[in-house]
N, CA, C and O atoms as a printed pandas DataFrame, in Angstrom:
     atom_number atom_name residue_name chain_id  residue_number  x_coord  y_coord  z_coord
0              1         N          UNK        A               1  -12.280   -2.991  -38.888
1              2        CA          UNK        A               1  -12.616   -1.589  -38.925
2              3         C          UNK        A               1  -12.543   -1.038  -37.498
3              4         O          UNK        A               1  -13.235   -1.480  -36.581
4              5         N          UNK        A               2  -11.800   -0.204  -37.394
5              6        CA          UNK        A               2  -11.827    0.704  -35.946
6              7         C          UNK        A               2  -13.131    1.641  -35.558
7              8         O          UNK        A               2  -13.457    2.678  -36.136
8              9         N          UNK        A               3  -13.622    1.184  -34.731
9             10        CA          UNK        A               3  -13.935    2.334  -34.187
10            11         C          UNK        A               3  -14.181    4.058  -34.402
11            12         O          UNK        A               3  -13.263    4.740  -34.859
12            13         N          UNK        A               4  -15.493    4.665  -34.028
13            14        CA          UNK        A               4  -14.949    5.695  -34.522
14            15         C          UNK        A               4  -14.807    6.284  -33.303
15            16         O          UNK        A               4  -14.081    7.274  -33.211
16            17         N          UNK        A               5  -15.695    5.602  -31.811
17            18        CA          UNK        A               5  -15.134    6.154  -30.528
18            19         C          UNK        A               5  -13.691    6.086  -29.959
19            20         O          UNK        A               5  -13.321    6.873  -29.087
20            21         N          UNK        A               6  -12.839    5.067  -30.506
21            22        CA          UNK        A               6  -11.567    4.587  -30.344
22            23         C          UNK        A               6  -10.371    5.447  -30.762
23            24         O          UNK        A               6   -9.277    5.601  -30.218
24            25         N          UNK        A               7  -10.939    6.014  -31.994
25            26        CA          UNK        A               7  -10.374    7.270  -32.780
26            27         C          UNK        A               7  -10.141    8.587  -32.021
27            28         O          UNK        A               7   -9.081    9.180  -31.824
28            29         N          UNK        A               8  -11.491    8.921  -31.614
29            30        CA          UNK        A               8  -11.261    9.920  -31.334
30            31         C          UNK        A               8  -10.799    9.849  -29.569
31            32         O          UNK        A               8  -10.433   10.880  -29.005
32            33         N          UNK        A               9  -10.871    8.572  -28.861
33            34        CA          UNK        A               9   -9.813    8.495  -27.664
34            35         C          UNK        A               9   -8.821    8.266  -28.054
35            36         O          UNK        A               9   -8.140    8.414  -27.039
36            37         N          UNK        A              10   -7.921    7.895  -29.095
37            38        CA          UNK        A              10   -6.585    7.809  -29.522
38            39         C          UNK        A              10   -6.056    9.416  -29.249
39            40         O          UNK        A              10   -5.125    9.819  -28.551
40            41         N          UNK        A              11   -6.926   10.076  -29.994
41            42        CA          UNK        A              11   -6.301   11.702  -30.173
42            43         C          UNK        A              11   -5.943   11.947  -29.024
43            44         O          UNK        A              11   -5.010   12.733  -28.859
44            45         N          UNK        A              12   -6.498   11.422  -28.069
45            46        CA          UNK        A              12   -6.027   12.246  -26.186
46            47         C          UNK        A              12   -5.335   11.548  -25.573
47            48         O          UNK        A              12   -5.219   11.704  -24.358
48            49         N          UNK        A              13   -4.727   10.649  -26.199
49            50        CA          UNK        A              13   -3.712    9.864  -25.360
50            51         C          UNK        A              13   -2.385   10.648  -25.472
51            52         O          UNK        A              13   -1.909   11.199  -26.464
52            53         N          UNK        A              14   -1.892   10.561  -24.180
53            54        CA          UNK        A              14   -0.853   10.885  -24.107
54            55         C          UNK        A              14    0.949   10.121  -24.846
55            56         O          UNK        A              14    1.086    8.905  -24.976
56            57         N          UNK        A              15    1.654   10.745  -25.076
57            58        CA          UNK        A              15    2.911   10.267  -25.661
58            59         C          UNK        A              15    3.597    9.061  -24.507
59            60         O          UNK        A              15    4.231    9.387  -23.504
60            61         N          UNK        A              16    3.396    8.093  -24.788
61            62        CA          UNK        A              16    4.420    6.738  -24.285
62            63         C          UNK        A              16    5.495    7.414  -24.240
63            64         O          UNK        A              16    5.643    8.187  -25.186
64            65         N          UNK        A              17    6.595    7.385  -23.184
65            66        CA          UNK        A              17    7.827    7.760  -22.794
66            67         C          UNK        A              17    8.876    6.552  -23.313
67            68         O          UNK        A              17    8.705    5.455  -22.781
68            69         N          UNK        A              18    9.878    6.661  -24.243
69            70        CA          UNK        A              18   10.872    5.589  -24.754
70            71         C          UNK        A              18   11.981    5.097  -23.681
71            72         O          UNK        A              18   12.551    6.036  -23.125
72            73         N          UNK        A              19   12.348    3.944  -23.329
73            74        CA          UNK        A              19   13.127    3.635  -21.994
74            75         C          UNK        A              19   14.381    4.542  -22.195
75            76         O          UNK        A              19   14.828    4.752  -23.323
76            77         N          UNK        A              20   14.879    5.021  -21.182
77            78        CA          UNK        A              20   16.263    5.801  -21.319
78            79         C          UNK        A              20   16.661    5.281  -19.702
79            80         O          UNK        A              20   15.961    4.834  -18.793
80            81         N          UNK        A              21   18.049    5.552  -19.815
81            82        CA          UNK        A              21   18.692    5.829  -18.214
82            83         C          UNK        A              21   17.968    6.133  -17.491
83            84         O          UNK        A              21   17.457    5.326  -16.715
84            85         N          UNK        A              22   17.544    8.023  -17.512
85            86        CA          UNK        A              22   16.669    8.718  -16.567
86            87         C          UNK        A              22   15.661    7.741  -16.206
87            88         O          UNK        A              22   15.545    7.791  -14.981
88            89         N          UNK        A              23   15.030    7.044  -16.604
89            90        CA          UNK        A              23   13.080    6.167  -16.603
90            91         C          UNK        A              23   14.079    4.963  -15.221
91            92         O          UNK        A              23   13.833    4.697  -14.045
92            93         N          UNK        A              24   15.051    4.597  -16.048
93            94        CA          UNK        A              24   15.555    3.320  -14.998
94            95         C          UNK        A              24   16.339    4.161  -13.843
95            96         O          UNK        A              24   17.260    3.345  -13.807
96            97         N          UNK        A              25   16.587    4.779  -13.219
97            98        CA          UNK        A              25   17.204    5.942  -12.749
98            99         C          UNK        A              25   15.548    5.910  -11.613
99           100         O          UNK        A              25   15.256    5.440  -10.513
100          101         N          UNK        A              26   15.059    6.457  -12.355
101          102        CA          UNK        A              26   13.538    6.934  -11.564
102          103         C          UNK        A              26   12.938    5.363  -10.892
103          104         O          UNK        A              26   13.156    4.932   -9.760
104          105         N          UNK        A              27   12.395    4.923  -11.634
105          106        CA          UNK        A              27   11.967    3.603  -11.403
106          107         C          UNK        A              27   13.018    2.887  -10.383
107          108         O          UNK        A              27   12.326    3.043   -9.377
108          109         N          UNK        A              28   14.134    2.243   -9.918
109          110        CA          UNK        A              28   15.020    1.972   -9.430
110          111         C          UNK        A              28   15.245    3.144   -7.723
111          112         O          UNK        A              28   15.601    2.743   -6.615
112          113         N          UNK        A              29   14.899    4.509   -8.113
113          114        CA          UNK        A              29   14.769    5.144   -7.312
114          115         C          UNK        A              29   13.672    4.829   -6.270
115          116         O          UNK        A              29   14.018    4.570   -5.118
116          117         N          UNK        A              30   12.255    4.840   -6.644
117          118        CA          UNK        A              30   10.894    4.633   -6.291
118          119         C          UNK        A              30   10.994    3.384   -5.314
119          120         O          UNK        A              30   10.702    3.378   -4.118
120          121         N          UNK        A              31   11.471    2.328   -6.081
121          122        CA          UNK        A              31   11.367    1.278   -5.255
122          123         C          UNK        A              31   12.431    1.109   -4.408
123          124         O          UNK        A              31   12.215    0.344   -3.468
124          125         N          UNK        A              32   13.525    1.610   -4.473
125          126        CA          UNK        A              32   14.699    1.944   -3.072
126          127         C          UNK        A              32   13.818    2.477   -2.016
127          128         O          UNK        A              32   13.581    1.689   -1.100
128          129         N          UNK        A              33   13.252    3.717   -1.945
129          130        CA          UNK        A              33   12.569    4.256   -1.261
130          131         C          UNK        A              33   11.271    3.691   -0.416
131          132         O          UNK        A              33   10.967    3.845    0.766
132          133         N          UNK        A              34   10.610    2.960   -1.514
133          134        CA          UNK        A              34    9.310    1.987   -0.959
134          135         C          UNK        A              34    9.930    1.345   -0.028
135          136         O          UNK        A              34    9.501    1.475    1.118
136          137         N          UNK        A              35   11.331    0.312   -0.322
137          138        CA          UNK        A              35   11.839   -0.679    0.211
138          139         C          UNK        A              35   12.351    0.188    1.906
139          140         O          UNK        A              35   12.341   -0.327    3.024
140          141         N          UNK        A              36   12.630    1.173    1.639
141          142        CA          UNK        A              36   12.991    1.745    2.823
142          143         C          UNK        A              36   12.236    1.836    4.136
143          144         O          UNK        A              36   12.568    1.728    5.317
144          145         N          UNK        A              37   10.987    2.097    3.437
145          146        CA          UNK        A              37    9.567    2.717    4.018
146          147         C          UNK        A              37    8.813    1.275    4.688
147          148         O          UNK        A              37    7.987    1.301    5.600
148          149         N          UNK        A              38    9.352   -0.051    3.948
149          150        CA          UNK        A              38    8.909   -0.978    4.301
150          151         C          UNK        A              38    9.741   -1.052    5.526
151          152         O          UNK        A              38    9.302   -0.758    6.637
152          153         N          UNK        A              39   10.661   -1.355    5.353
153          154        CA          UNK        A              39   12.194   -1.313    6.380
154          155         C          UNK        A              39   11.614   -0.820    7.958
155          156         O          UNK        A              39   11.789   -1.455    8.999
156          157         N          UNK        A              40   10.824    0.595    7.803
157          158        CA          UNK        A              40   10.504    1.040    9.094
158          159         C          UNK        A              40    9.302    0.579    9.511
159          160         O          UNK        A              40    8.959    0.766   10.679
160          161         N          UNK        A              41    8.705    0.087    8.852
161          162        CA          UNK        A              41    7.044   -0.297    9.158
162          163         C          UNK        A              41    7.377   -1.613   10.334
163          164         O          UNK        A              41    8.241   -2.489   10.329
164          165         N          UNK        A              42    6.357   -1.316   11.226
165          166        CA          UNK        A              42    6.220   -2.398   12.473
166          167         C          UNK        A              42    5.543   -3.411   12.102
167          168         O          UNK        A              42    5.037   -3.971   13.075
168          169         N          UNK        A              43    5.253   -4.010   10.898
169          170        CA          UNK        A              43    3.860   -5.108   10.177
170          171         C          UNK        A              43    5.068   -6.141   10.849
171          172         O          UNK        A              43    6.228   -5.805   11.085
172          173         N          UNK        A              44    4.449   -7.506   11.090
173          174        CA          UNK        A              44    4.907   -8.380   11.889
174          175         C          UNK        A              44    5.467   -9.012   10.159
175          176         O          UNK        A              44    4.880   -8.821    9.094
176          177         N          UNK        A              45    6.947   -9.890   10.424
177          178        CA          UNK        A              45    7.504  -10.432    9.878
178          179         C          UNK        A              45    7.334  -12.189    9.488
179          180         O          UNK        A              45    8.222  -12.920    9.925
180          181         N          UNK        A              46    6.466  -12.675    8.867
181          182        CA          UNK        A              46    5.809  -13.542    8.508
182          183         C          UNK        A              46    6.899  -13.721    7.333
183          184         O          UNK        A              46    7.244  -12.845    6.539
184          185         N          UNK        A              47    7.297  -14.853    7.389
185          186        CA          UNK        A              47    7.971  -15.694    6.016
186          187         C          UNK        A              47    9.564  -15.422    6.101
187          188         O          UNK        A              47   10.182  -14.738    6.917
188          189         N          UNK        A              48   10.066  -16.230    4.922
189          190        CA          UNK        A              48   11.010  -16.571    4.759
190          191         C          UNK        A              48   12.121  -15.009    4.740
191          192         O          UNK        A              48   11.848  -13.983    4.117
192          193         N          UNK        A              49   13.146  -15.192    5.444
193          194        CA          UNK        A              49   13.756  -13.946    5.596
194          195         C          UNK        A              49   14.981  -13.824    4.167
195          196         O          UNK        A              49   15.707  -14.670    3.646
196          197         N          UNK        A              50   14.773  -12.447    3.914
197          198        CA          UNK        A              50   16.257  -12.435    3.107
198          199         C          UNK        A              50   17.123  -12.805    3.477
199          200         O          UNK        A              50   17.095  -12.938    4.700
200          201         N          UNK        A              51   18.556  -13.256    2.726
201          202        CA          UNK        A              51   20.052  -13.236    2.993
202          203         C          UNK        A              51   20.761  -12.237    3.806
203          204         O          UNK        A              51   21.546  -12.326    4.750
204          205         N          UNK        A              52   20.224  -11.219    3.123
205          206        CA          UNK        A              52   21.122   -9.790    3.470
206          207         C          UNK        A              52   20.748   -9.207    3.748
207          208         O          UNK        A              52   21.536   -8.307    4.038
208          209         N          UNK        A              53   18.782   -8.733    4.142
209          210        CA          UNK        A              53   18.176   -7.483    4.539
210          211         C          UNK        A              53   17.635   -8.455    5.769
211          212         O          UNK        A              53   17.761   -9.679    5.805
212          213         N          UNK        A              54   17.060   -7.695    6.677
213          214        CA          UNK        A              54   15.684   -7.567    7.473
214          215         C          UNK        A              54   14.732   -7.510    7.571
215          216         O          UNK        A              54   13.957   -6.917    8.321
216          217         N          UNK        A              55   14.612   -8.613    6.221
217          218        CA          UNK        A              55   13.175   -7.970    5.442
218          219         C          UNK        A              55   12.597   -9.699    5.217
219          220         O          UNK        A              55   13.384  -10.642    5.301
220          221         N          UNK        A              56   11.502   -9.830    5.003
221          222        CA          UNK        A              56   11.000  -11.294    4.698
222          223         C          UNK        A              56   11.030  -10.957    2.811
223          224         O          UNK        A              56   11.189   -9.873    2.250
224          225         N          UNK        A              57   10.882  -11.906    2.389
225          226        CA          UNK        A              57   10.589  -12.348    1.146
226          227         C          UNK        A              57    9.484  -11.767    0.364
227          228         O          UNK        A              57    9.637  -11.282   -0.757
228          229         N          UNK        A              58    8.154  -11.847    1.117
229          230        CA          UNK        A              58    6.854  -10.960    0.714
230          231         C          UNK        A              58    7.056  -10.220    0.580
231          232         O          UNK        A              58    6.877   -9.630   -0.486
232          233         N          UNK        A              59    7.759   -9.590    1.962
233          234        CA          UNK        A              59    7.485   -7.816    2.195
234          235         C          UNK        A              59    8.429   -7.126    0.917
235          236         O          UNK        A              59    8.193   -6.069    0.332
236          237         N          UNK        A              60    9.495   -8.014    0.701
237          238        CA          UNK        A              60   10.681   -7.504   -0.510
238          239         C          UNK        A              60    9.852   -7.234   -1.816
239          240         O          UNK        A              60    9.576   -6.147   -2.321
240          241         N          UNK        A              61    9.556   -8.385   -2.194
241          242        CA          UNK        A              61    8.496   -8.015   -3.434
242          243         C          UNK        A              61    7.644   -7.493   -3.116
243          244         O          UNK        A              61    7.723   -6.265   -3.159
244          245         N          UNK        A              62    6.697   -7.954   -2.751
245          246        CA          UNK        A              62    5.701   -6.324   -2.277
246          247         C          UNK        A              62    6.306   -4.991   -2.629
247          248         O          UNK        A              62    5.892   -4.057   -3.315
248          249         N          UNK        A              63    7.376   -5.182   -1.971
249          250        CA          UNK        A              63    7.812   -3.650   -2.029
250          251         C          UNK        A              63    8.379   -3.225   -3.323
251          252         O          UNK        A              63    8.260   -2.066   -3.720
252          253         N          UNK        A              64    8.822   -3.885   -3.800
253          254        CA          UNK        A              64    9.362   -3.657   -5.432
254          255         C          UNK        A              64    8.308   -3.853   -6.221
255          256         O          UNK        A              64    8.664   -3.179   -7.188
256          257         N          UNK        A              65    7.608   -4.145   -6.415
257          258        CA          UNK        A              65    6.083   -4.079   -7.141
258          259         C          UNK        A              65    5.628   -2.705   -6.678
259          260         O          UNK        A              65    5.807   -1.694   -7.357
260          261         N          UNK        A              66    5.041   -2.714   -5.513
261          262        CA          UNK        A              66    4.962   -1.158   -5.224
262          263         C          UNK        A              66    5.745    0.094   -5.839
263          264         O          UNK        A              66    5.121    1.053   -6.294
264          265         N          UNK        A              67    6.752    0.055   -5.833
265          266        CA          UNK        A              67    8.565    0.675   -6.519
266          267         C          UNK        A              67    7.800    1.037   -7.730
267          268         O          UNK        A              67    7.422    2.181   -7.984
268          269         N          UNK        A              68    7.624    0.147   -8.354
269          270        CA          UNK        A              68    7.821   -0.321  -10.354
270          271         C          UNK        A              68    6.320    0.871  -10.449
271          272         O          UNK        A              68    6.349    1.813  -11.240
272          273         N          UNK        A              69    5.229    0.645   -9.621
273          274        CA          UNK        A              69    3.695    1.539   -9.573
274          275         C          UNK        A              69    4.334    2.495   -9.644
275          276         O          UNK        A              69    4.673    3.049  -10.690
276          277         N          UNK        A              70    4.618    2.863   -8.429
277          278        CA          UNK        A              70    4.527    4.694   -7.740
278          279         C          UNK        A              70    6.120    5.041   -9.211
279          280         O          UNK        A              70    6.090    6.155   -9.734
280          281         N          UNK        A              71    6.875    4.396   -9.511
281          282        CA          UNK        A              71    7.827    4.840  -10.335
282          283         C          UNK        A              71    7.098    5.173  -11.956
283          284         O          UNK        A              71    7.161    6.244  -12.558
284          285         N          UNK        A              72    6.404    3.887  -12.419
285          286        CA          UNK        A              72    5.965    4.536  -13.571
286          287         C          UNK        A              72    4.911    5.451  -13.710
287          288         O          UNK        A              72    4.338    5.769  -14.752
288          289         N          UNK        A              73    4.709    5.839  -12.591
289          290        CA          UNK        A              73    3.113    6.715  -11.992
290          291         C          UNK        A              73    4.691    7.886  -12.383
291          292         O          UNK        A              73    4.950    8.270  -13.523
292          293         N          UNK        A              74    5.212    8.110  -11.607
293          294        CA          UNK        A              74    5.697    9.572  -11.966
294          295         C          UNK        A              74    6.938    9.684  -12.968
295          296         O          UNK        A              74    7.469   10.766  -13.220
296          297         N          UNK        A              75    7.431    8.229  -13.624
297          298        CA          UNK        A              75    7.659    8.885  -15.570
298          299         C          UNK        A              75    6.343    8.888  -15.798
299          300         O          UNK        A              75    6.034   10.055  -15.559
300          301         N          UNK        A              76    5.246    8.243  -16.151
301          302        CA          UNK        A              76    4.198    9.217  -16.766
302          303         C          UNK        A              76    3.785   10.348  -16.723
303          304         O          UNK        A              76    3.290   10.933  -17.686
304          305         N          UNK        A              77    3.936   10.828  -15.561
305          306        CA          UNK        A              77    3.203   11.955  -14.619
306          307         C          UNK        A              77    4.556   12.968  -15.640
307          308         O          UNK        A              77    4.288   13.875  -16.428
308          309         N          UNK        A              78    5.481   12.628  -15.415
309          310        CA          UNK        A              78    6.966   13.791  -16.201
310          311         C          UNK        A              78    6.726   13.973  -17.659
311          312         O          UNK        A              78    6.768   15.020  -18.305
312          313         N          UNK        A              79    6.445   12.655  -18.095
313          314        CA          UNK        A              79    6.153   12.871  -19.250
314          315         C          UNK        A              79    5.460   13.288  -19.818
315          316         O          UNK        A              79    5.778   13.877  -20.851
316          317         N          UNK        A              80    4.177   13.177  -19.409
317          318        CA          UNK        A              80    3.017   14.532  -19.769
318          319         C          UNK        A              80    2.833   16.387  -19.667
319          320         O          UNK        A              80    2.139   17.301  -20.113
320          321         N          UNK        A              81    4.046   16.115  -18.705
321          322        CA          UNK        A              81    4.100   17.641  -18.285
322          323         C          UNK        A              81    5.440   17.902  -19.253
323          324         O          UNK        A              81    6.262   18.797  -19.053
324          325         N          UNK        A              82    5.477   17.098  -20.155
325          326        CA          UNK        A              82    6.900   17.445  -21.083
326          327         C          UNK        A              82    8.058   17.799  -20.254
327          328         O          UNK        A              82    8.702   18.781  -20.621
328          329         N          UNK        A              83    8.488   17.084  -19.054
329          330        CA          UNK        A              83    9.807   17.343  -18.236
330          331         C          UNK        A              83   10.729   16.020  -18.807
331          332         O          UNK        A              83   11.947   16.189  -18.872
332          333         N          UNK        A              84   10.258   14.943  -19.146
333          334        CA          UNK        A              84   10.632   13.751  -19.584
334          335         C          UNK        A              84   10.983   13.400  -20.568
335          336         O          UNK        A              84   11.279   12.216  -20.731
């Protein structure tokens, strides 16, 4: 049996956004940008370095984890404002 407080927080939830291009588009965007932002930061370089960037290993993921946040932070954020 559900809830009847559960119920009536169901009613205010907002609409889940369905994956499309645009979402991977956005998301993919976010974390380019993080990765960038890491790129300029003076934090001392501890660990194993990439192949191809200037970047250590941590700081890469870190930064794409960060990406994937601040990205589905604003498809949600679109999608509530019905732009999405």
């Amino acid at each position: 049996m559900i809830s009847s407080i559960l119920l009536a927080a169901a009613a205010s939830v907002p609409a889940t956004p369905v994956w499309s291009p645009t979402v991977g588009i956005i998301i993919s965007a976010s974390s380019l940008v993080v990765l960038l932002l890491s790129l300029a930061s003076k934090a001392p370089k501890i660990g194993p370095q990439m192949p191809l960037l200037p970047i250590t290993v941590p700081a890469f993921i870190a930064a794409m984890a960060f990406g994937h946040v601040i990205g589905v932070g604003i498809v949600l954020g679109l999608t509530n404002i019905g732009r999405l």
